[in-house]
N, CA, C and O atoms as a GROMACS GRO file, in nm:
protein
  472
    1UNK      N    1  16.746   9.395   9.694
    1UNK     CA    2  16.646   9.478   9.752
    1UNK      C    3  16.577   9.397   9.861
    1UNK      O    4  16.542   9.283   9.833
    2UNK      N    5  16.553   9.449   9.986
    2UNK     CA    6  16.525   9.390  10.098
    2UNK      C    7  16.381   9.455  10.128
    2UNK      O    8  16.352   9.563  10.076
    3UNK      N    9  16.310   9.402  10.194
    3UNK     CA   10  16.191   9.425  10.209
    3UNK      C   11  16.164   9.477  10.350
    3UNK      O   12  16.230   9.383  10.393
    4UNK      N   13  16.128   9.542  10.462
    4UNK     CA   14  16.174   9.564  10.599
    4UNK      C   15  15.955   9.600  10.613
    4UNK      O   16  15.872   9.667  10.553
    5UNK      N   17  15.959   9.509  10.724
    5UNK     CA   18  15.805   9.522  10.768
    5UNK      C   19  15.833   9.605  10.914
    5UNK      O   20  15.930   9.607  10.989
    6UNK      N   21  15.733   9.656  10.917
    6UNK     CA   22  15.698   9.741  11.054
    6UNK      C   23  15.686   9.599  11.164
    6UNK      O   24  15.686   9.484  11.120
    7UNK      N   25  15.678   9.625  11.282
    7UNK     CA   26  15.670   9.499  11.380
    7UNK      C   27  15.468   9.508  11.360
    7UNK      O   28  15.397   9.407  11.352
    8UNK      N   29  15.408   9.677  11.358
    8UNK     CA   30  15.240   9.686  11.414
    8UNK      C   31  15.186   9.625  11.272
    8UNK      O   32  15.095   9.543  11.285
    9UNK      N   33  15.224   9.649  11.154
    9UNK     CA   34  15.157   9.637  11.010
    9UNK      C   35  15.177   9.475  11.032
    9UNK      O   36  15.068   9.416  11.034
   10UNK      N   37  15.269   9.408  11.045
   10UNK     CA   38  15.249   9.256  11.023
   10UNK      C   39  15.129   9.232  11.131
   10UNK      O   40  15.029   9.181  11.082
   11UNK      N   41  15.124   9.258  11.253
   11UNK     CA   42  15.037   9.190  11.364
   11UNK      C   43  14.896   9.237  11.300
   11UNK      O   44  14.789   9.177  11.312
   12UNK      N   45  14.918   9.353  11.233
   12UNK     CA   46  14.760   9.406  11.184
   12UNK      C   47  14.724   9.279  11.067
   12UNK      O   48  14.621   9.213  11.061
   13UNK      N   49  14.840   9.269  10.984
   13UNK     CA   50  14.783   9.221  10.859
   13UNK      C   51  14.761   9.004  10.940
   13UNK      O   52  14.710   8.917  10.870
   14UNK      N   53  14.799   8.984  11.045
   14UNK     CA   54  14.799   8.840  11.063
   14UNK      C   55  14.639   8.845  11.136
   14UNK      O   56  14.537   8.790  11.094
   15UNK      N   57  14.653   8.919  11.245
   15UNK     CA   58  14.529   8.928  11.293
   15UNK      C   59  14.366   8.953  11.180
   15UNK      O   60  14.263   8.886  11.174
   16UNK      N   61  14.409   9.078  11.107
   16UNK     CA   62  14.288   9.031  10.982
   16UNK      C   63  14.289   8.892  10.950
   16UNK      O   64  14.190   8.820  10.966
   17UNK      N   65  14.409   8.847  10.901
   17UNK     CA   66  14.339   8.730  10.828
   17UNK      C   67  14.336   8.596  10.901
   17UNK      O   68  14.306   8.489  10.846
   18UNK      N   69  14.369   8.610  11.025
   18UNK     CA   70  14.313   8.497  11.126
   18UNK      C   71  14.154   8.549  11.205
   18UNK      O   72  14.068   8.468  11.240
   19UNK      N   73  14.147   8.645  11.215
   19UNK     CA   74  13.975   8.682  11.229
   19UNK      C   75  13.902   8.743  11.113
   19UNK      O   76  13.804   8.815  11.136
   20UNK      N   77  13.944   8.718  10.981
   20UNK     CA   78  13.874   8.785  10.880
   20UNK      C   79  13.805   8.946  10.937
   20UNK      O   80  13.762   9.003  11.037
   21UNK      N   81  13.838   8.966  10.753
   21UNK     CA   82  13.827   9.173  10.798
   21UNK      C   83  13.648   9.118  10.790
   21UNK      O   84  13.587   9.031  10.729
   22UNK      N   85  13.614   9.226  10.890
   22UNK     CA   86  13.481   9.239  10.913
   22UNK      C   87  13.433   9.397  10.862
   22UNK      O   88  13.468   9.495  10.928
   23UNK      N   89  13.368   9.408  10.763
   23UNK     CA   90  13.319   9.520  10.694
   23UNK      C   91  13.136   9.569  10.765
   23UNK      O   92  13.048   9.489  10.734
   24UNK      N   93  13.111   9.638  10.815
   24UNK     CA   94  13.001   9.712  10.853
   24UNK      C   95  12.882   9.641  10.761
   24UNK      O   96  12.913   9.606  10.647
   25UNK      N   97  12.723   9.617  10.817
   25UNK     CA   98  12.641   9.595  10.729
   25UNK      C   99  12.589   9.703  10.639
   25UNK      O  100  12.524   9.770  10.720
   26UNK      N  101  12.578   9.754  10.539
   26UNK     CA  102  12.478   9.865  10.490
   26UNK      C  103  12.392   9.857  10.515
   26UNK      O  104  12.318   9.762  10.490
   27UNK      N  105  12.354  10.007  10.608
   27UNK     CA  106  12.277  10.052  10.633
   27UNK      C  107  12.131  10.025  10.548
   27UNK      O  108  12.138  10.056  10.428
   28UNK      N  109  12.002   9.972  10.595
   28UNK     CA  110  11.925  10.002  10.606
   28UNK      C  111  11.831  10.133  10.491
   28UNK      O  112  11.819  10.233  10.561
   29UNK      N  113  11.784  10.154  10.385
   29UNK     CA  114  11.714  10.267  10.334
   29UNK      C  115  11.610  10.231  10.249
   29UNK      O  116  11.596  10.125  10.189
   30UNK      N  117  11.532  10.338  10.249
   30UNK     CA  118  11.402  10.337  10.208
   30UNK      C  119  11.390  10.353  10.027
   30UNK      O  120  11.285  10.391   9.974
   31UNK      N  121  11.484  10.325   9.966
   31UNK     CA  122  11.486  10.328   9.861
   31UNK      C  123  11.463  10.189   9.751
   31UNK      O  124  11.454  10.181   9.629
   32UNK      N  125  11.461  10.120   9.829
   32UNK     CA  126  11.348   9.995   9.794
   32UNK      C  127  11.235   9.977   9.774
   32UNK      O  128  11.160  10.002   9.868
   33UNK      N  129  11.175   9.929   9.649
   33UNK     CA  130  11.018   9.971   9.609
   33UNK      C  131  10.936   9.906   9.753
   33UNK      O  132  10.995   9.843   9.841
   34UNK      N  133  10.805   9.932   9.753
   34UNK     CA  134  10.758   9.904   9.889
   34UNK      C  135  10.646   9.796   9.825
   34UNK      O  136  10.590   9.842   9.726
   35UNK      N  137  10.608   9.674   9.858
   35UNK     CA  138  10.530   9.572   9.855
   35UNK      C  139  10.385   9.603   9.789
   35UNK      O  140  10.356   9.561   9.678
   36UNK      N  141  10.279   9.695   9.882
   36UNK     CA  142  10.224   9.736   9.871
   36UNK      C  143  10.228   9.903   9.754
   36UNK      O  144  10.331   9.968   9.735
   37UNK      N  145  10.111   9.932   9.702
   37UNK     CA  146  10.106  10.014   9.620
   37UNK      C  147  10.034  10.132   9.697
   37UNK      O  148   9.922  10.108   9.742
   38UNK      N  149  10.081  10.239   9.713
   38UNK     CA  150  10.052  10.392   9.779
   38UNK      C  151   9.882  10.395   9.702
   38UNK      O  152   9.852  10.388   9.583
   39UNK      N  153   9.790  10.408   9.827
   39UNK     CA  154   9.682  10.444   9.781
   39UNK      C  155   9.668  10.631   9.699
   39UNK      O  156   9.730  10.723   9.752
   40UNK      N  157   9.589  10.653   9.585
   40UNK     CA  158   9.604  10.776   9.526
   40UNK      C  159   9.509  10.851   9.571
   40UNK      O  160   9.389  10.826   9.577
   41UNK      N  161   9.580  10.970   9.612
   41UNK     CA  162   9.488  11.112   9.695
   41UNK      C  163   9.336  11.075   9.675
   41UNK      O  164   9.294  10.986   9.601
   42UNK      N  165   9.291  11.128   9.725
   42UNK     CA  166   9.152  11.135   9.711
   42UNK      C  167   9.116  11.249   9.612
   42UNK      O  168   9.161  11.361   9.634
   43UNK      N  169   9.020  11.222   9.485
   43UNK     CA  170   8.954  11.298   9.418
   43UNK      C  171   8.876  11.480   9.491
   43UNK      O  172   8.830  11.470   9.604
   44UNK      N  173   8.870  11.577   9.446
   44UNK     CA  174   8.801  11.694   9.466
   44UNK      C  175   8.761  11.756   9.386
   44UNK      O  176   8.821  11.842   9.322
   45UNK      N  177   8.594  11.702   9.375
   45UNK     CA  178   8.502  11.796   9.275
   45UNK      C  179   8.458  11.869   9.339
   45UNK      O  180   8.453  11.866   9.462
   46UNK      N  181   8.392  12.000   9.222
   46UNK     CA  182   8.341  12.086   9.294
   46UNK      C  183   8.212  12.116   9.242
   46UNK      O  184   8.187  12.125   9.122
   47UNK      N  185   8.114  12.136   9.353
   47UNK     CA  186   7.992  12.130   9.321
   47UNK      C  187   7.954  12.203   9.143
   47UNK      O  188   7.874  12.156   9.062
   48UNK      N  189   8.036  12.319   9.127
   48UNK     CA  190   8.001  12.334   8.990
   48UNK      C  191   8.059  12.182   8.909
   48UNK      O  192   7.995  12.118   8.826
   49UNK      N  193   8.148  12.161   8.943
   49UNK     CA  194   8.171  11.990   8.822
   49UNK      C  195   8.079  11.923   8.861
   49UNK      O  196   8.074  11.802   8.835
   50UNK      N  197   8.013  11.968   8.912
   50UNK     CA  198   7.915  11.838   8.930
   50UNK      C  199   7.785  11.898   8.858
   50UNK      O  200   7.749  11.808   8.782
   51UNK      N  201   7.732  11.964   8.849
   51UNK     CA  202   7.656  12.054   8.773
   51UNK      C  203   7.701  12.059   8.656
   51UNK      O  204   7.619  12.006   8.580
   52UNK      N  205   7.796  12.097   8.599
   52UNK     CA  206   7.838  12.099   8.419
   52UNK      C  207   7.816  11.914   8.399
   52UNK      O  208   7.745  11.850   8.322
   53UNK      N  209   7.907  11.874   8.498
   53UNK     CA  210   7.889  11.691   8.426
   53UNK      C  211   7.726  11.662   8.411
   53UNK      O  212   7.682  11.609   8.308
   54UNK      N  213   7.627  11.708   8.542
   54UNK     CA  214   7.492  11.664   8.520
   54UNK      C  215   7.410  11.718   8.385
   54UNK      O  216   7.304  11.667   8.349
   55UNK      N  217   7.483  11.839   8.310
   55UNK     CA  218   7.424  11.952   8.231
   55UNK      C  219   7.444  11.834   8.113
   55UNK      O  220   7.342  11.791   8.060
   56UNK      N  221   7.544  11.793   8.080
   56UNK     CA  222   7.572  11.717   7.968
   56UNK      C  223   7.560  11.572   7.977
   56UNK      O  224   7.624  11.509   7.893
   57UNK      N  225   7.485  11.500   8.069
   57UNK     CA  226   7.461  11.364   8.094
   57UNK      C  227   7.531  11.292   8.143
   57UNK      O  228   7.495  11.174   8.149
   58UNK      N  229   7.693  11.338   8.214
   58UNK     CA  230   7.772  11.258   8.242
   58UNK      C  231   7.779  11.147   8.343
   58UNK      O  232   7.708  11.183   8.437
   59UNK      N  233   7.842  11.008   8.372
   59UNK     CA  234   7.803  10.939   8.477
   59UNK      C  235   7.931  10.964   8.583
   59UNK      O  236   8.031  11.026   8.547
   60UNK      N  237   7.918  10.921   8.689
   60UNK     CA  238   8.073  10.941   8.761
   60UNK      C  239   8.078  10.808   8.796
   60UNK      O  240   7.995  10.747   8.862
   61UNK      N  241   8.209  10.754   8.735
   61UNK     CA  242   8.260  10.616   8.762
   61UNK      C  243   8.376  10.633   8.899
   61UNK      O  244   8.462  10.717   8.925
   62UNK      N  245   8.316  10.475   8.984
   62UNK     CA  246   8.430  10.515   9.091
   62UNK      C  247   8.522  10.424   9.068
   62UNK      O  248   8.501  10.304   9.082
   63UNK      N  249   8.639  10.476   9.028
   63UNK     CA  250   8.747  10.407   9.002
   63UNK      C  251   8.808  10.280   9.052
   63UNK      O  252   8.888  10.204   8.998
   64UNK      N  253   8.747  10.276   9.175
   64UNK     CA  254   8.838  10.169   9.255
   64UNK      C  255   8.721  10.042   9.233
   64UNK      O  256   8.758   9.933   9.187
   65UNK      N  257   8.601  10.064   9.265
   65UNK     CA  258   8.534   9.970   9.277
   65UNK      C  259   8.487   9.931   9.123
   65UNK      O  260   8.468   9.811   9.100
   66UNK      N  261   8.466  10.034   9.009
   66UNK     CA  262   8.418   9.955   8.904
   66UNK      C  263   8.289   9.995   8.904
   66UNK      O  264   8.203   9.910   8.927
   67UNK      N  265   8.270  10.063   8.890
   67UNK     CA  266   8.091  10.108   8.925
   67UNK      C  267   8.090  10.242   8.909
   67UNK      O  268   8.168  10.322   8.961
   68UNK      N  269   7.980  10.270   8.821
   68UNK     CA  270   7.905  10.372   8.765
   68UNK      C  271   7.823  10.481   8.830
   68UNK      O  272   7.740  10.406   8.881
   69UNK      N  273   7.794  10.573   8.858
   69UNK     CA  274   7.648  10.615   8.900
   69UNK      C  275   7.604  10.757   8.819
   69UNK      O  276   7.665  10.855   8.775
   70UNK      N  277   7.448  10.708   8.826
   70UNK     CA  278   7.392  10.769   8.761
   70UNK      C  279   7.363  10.922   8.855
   70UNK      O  280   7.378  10.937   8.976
   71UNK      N  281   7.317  11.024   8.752
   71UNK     CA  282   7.342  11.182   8.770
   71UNK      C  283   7.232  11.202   8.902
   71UNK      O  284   7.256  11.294   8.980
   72UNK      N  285   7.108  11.113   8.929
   72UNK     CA  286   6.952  11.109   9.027
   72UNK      C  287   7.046  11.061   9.169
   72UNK      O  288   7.003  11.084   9.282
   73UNK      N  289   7.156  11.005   9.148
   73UNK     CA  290   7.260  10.922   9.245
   73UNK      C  291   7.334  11.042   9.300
   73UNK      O  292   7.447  11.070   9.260
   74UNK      N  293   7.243  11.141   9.432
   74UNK     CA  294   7.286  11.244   9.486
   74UNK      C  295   7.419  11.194   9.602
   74UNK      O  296   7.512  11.263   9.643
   75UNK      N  297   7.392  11.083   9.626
   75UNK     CA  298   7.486  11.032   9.759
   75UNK      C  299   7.636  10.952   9.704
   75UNK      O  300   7.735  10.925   9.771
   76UNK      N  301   7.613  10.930   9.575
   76UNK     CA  302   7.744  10.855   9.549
   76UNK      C  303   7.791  10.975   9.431
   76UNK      O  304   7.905  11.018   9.452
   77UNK      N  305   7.720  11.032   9.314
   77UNK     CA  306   7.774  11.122   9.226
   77UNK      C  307   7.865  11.242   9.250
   77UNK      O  308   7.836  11.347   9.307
   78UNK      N  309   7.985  11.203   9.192
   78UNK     CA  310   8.080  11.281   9.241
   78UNK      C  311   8.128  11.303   9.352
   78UNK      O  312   8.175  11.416   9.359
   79UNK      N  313   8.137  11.247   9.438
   79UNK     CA  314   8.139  11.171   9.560
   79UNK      C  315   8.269  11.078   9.662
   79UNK      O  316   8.296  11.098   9.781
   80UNK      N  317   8.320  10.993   9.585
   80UNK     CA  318   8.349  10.860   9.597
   80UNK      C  319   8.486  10.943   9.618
   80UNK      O  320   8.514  11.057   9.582
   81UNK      N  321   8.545  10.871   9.672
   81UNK     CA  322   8.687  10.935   9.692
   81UNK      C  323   8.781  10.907   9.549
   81UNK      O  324   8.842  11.000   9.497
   82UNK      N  325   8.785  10.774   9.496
   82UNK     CA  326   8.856  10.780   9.366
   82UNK      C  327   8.733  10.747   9.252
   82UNK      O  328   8.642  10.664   9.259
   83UNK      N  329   8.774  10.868   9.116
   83UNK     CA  330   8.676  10.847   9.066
   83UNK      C  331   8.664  10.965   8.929
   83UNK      O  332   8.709  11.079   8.940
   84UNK      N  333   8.596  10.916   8.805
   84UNK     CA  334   8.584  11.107   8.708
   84UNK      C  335   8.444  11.024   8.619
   84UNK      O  336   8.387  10.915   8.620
   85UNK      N  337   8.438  11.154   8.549
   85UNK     CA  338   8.332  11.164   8.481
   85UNK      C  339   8.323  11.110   8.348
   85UNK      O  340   8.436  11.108   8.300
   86UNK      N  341   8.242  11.068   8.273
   86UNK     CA  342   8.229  11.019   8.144
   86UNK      C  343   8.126  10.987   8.114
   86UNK      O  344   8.029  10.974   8.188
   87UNK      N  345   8.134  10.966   7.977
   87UNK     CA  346   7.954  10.924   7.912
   87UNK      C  347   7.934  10.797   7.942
   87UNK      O  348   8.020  10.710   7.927
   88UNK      N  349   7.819  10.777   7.986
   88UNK     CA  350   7.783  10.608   8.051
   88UNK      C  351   7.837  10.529   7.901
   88UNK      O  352   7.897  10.432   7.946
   89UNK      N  353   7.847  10.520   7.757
   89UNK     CA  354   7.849  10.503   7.694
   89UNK      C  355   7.993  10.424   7.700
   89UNK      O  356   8.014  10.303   7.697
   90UNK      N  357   8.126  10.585   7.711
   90UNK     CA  358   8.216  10.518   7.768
   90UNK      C  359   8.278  10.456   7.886
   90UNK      O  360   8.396  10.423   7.897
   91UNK      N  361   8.148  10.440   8.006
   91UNK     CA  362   8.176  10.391   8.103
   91UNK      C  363   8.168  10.214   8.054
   91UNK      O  364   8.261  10.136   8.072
   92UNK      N  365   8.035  10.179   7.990
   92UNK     CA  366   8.027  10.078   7.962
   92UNK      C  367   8.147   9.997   7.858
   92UNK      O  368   8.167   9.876   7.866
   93UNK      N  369   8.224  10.094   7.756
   93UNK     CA  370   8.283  10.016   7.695
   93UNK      C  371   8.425  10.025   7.787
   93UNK      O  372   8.534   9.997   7.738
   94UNK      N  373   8.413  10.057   7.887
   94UNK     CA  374   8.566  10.064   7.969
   94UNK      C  375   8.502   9.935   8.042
   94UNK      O  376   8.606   9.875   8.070
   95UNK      N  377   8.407   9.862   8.086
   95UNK     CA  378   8.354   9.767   8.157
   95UNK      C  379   8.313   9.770   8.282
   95UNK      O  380   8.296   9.667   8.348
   96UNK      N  381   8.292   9.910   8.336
   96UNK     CA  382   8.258   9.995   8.424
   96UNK      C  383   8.059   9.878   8.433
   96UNK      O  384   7.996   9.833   8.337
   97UNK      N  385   8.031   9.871   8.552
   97UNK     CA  386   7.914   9.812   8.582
   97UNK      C  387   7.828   9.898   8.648
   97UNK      O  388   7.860   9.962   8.749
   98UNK      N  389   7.669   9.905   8.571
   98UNK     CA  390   7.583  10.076   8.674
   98UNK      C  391   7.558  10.000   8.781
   98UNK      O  392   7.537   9.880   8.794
   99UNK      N  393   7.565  10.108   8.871
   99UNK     CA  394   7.545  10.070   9.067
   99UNK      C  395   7.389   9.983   9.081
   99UNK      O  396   7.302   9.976   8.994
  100UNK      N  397   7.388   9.934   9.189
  100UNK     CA  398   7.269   9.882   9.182
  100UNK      C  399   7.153   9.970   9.226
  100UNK      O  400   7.043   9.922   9.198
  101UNK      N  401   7.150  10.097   9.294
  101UNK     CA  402   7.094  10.182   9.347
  101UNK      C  403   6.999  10.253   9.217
  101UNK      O  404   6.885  10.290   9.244
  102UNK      N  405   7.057  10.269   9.065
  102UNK     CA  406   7.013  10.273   8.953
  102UNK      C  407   6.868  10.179   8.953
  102UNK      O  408   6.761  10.210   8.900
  103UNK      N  409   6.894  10.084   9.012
  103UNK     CA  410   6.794   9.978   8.915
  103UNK      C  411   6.657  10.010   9.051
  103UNK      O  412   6.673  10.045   9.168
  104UNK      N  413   6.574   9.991   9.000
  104UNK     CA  414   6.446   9.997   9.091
  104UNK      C  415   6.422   9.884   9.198
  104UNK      O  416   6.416   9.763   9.176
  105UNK      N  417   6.412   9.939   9.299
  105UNK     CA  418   6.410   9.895   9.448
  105UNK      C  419   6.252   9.775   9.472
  105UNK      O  420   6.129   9.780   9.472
  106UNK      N  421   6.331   9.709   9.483
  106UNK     CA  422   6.194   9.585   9.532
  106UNK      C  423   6.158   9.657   9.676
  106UNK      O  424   6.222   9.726   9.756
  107UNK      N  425   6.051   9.615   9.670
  107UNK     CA  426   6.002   9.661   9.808
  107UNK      C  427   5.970   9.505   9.884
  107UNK      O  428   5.911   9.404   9.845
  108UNK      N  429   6.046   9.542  10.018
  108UNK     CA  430   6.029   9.417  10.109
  108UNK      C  431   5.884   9.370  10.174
  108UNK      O  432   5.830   9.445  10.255
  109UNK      N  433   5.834   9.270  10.144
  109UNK     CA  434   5.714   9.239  10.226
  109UNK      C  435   5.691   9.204  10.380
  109UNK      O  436   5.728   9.096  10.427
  110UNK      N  437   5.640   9.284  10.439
  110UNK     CA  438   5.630   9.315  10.602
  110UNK      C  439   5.601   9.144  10.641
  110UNK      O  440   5.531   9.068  10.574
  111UNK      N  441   5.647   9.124  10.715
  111UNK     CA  442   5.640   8.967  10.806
  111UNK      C  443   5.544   9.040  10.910
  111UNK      O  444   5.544   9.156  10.949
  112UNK      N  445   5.443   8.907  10.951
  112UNK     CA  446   5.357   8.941  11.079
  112UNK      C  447   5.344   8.807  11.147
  112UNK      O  448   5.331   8.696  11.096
  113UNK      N  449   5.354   8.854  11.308
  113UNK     CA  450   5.346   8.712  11.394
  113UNK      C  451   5.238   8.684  11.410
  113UNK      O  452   5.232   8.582  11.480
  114UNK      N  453   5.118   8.731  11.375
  114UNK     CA  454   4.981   8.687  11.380
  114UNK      C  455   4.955   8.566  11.377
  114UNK      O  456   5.012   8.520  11.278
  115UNK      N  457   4.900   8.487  11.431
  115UNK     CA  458   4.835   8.351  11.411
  115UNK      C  459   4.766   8.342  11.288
  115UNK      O  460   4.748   8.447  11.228
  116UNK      N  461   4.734   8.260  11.250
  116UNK     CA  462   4.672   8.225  11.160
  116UNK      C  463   4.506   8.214  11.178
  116UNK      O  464   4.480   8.185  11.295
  117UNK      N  465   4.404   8.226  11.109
  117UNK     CA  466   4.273   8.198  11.152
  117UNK      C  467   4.243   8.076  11.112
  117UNK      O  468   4.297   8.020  11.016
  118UNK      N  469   4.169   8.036  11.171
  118UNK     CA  470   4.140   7.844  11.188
  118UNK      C  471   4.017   7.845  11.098
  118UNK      O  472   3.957   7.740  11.074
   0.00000   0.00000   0.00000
């Protein structure tokens, strides 16, 4: 049994393996986890949740920062872009810290360039 080569199939198969077969890179895709972690939607209460949570004492913790606020806390309560409701009770045993806006405000003492009297 004799073996009979084409003259093009040998020049193909010498040339591969004197320039090695060169295979395409794969492509490129987005299916690789990404470094960074996707920030999560932003929270939407609605003024009635905010009213039932105030009815029953609730605090609104903002999730991202760790911080509490109390129901008198018209500018941050229910508010915060990430964030839910709970009893300060279980805010504290989650380790949730109350805002500082809670605690009573020192009042700053006015500076004056007045001279002094002699």
């Amino acid at each position: 049994m004799t073996i009979r080569l084409i003259p093009g199939i040998v020049l193909s198969l010498v040339m591969a393996a004197t320039l090695g077969a060169q295979t395409p890179a794969p492509a490129k895709t987005d299916a690789a986890p990404k470094a960074k972690m996707a920030k999560a939607a932003p929270v939407m209460v609605s003024d009635a949740d905010i009213a039932a949570a105030k009815a029953h004492g609730m605090v609104w913790v903002n999730t991202s920062t760790k911080v509490y606020h109390m129901s008198d806390n018209t500018q941050f309560y229910g508010k915060t872009k990430q964030g839910k409701f709970m009893t300060e009770a279980d805010a504290k045993a989650a380790k949730y810290t109350a805002a500082k806006e809670n605690a009573p405000k020192k009042v700053a003492k006015a500076k004056t360039n007045a001279p002094k009297a002699k």
